[in-house]
C-alpha positions as CSV (number, residue, x, y, z in Angstrom):
1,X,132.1,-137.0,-16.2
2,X,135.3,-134.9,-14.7
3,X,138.6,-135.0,-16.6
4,X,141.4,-135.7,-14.4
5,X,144.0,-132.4,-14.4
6,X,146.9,-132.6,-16.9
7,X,150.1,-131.1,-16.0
8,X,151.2,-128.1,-18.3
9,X,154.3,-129.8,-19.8
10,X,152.1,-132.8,-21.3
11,X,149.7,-129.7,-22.4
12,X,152.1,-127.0,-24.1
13,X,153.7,-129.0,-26.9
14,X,150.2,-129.5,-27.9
15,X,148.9,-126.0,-27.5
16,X,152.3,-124.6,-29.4
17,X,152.0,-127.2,-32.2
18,X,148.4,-126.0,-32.5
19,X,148.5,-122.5,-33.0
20,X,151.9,-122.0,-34.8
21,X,154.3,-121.3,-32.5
22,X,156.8,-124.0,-32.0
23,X,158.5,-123.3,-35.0
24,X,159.4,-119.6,-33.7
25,X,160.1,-120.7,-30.2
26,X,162.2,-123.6,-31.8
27,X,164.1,-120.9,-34.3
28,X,164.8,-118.5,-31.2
29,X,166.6,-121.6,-29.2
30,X,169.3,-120.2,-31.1
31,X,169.5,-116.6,-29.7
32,X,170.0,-118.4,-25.9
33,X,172.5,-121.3,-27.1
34,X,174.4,-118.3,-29.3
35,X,177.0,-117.7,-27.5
36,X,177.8,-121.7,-26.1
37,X,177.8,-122.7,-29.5
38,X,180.0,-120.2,-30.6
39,X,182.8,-120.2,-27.8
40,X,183.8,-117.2,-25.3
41,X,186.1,-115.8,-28.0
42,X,183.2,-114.8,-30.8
43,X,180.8,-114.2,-27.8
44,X,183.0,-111.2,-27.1
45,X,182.6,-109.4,-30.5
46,X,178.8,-111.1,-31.0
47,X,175.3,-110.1,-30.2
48,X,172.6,-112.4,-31.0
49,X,170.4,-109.6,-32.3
50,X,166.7,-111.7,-34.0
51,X,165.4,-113.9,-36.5
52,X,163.4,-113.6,-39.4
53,X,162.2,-116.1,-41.7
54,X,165.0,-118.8,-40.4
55,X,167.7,-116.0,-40.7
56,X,169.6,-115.2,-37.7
57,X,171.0,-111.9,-37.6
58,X,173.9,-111.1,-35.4
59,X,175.8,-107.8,-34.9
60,X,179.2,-107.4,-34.7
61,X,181.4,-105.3,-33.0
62,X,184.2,-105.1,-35.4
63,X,184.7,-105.0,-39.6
64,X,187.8,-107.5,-38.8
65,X,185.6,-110.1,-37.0
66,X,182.8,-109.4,-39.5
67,X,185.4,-110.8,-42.0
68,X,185.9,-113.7,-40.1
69,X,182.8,-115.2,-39.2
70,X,181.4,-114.8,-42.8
71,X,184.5,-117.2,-43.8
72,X,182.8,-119.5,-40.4
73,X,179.2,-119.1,-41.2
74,X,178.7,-122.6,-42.6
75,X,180.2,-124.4,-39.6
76,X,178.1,-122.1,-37.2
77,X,175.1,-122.6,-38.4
78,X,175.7,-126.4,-38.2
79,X,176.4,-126.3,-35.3
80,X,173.6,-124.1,-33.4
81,X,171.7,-126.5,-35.8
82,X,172.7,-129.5,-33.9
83,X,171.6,-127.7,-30.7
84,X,167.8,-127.3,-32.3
85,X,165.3,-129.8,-32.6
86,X,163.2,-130.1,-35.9
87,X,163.1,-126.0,-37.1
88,X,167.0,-125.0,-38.3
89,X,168.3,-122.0,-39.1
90,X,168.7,-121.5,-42.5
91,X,171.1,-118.5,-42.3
92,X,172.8,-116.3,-41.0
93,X,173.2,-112.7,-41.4
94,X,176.2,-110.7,-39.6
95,X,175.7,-106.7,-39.4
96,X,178.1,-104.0,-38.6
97,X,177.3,-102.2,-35.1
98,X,177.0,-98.3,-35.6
99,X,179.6,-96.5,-33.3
């Protein structure tokens, strides 16, 4: 008896639940909605750089805006939060670029 074909978007939530990797592709959401969430103005200094264990780490361009964004860290990651489906970001970690 033939199984009728499935189309590949009924199949990969499936397969990625399966083996592990919807959490990671959930977390990383967060790299592509960076710099929406954020606003044109941040986007300019900001650089989505990875994530690691539910920690985003972004580099900065500047030790002024560095500053700044550690004061807004609790409202960003709310709000890419919002953005995600079930994995969140738990953090977020802002690095100086080297010159």
């Amino acid at each position: 008896m033939r199984k009728e074909p499935q189309s590949i978007d009924s199949i990969l939530p499936i397969a990625l639940k399966k083996f592990g990797l919807k959490k990671g592709i959930d977390q990383h959401k967060a790299l592509i909605i960076w710099n929406k969430v954020v606003g044109e103005e941040i986007a300019s200094h900001t650089k989505p750089g990875w994530i690691n264990y539910g920690i985003l780490w972004v580099i900065v361009d500047d030790p002024i805006w560095h500053q700044e964004l550690g004061f807004l860290k609790p409202q960003i990651i709310e709000r890419i939060n919002q953005h995600l489906d079930q994995t969140k970001i738990r953090g977020i970690k802002f690095i100086q670029k080297r010159r």
